[in-house]
C-alpha positions as CSV (number, residue, x, y, z in Angstrom):
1,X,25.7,94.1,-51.4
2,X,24.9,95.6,-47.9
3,X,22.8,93.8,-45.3
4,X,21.6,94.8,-41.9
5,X,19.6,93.1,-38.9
6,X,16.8,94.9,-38.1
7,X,14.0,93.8,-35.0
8,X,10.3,94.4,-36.0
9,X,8.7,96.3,-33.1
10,X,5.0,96.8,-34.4
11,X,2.4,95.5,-32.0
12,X,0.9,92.9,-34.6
13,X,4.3,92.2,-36.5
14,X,4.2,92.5,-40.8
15,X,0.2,92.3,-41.2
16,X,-1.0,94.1,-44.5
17,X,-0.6,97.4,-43.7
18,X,3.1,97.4,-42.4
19,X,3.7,95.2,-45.0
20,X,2.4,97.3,-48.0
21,X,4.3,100.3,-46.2
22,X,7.5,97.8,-46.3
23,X,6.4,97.0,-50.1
24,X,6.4,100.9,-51.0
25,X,9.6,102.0,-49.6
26,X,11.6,99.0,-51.6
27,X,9.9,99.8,-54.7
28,X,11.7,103.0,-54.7
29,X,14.6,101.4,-55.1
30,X,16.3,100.3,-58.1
31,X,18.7,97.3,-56.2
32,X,17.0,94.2,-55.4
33,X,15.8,94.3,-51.7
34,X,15.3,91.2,-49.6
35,X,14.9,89.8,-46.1
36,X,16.4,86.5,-44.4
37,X,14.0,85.4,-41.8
38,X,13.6,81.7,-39.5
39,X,15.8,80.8,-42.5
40,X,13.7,81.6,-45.1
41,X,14.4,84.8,-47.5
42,X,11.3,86.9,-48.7
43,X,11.8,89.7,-51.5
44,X,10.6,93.1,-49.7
45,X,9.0,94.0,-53.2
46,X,6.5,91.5,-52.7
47,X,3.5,91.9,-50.5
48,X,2.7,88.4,-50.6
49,X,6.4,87.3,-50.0
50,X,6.7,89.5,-47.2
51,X,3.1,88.3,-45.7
52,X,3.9,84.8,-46.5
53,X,7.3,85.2,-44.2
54,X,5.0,86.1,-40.9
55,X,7.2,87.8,-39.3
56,X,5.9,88.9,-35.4
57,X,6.7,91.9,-33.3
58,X,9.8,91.5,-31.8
59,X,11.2,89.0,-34.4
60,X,14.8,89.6,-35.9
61,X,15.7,90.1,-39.6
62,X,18.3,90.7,-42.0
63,X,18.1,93.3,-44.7
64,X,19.7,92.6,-48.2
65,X,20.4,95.0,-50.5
66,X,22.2,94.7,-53.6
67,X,22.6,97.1,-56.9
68,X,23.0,100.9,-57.5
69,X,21.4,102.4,-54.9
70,X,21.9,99.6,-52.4
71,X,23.2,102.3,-49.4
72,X,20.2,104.4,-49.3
73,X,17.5,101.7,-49.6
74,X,19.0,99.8,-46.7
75,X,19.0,103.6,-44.7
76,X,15.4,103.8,-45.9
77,X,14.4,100.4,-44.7
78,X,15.8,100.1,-41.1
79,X,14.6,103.9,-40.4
80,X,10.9,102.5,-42.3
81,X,11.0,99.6,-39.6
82,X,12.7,101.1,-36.7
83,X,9.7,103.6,-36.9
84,X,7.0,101.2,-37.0
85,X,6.5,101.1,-40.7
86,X,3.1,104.0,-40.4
87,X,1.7,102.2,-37.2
């Protein structure tokens, strides 16, 4: 299992389109993918789960990854939300 904290820097936080974006990278992956957030955990697979978490710009979270190709999916996520997940 790796994890990582990440900030979200878009302007209107994980609406539907940064979300799906989010959704589209993890399915990618074959490890499970998930986020901690306000201390709640959201599986980044999951459009609703990651809506549901409402996450706002500048809000911290943590990244888990956990199976085969755990390394490059968390690589793939932070650089996904570091660049502003297509916004």
């Amino acid at each position: 299992m790796v994890s990582q904290k990440v900030t979200v820097n878009n302007p209107s936080g994980l609406h539907l389109r940064p979300a799906g974006n989010l959704c589209n990278t993890a399915i990618q992956y074959q490890s499970h993918i998930s986020f901690d957030y306000q201390g709640g955990n959201a599986n980044a697979k999951s459009v609703l789960s990651v809506l549901g978490a409402c996450v706002k710009c500048g809000d911290e979270i943590t990244l888990i990854c956990e199976g085969d190709d755990e390394e490059e999916a968390l690589k793939a996520l932070v650089g996904a939300i570091e660049g502003g997940l297509g916004e």
